[in-house]
N, C-alpha and C positions, 0 to 999 in steps of 0.2 A: 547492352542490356536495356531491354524498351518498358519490359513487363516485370511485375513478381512472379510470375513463371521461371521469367530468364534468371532472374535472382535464384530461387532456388537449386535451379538448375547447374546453372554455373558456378556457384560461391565455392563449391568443393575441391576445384579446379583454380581458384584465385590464389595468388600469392600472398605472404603476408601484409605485402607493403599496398596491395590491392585493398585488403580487405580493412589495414587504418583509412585508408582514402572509401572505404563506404561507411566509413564507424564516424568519418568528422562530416559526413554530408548533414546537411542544416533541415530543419524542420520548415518546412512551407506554410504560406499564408494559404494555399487551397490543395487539394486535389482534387481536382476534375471540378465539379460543381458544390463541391461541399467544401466546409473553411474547417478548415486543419486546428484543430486546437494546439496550443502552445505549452499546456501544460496540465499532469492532471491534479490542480489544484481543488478544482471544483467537482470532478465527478463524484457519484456516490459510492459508498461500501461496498453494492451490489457489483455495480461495474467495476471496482478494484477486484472484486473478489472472480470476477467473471474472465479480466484481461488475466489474470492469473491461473486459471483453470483450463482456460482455453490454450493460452500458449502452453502449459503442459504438456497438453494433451493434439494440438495441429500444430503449433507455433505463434509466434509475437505478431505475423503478417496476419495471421487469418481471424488473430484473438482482434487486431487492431481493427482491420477492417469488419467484424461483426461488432464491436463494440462499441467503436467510437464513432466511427463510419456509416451503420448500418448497410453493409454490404455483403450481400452471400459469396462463401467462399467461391466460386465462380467469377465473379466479378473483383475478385482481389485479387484474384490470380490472374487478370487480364489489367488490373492500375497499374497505373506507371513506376516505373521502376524507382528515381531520383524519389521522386516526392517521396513514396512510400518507404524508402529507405531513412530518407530524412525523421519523417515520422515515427519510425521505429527505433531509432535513435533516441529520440523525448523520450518515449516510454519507455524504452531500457532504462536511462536516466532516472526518470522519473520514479521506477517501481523502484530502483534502486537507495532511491532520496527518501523515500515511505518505508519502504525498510528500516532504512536506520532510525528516522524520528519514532516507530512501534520498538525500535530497539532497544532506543535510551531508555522509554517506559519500561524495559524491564527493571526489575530490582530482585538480588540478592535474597533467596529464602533463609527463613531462619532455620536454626537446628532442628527447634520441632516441627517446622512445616514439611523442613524435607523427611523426617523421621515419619511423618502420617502421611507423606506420598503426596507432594503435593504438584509434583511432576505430572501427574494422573490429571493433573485440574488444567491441560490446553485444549480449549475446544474450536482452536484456530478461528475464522470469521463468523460464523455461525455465536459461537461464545462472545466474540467481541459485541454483535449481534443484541447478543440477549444481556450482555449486562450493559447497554445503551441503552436498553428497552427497559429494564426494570427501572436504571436510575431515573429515566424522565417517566415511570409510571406509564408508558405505552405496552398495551397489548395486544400490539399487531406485528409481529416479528416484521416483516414486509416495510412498515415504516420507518424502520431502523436501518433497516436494509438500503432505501432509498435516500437516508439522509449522506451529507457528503461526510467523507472520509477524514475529513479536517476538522469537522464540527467534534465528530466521535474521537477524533484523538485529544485535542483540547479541553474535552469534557475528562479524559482518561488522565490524564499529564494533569488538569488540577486536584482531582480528587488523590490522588498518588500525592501531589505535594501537599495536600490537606493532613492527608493519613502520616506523612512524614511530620509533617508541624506540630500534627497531638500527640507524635510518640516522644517529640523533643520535647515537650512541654511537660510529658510525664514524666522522660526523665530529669528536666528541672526543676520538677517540684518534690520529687524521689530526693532529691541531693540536697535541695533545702529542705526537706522535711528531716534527713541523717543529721542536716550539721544544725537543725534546729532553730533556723530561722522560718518564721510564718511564710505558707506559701501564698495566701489572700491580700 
């Protein structure tokens, strides 16, 4: 296999033990004339949002090479095969790793949130989106959009441990104000 052509083409026809020996191929320092990023540590919300849309909708090959790569699908489908397998590898990895850190951020609804539907409140990237945008007071959805994806979770994970630290505090002033001890 020379091409992601040949990849696609072929993988349906590889054996299992073929196809861990393409899952452990290593992420390259280039392909072709561009430098292969390492990790998506630094891209933005937009481009998470974009690598995840697109492989939906073509696959991880063609999301990676429009995304990361700027390269039309034509030309992804003519990279080399190793590299770009490498490549798609990280990013598998990677979306995977992002997943779970948006994951931890969830937390447990209360009885009355689930009671007044609060299931109805995912507004997937777009919502992550716009409550990055309200908290820092920007009113250009697009600039939230563009900031990285790490900035916006970090801002999400303290305000979450924020919100958890005033409700512990409520409840320990709740408990010394029953057993009557001053809570000031």
């Amino acid at each position: 296999m020379k091409t992601v052509a040949d990849i696609l083409r072929w993988t349906p026809y590889l054996s299992d033990e073929q196809i861990a020996e393409l899952k452990a191929v290593a992420v390259p320092a280039r392909i072709g004339q561009k430098e292969a990023p390492q990790s998506l540590a630094n891209i933005s919300l937009e481009d998470l949002y974009q690598l995840e849309s697109i492989s939906a909708e073509k696959g991880v090959f063609f999301a990676i090479g429009s995304v990361l790569l700027g390269m039309t699908d034509e030309e992804t489908l003519k990279a080399p095969a190793m590299e770009m397998l490498g490549l798609r590898n990280m990013v598998v990895a990677e979306q995977d790793r992002i997943a779970a850190l948006f994951a931890q951020l969830e937390r447990e609804p209360s009885a009355a949130e689930t009671l007044a539907g609060v299931e109805n409140l995912n507004f997937g990237f777009f919502g992550l989106a716009d409550w990055y945008a309200r908290r820092m007071h920007i009113t250009d959805h697009d600039v939230a959009f563009r900031t990285p994806w790490a900035r916006i979770w970090q801002c999400r994970k303290n305000d979450l441990d924020t919100q958890e630290y005033q409700e512990r505090v409520r409840k320990a002033e709740r408990q010394l104000s029953q057993a009557g001890a001053p809570t000031r």
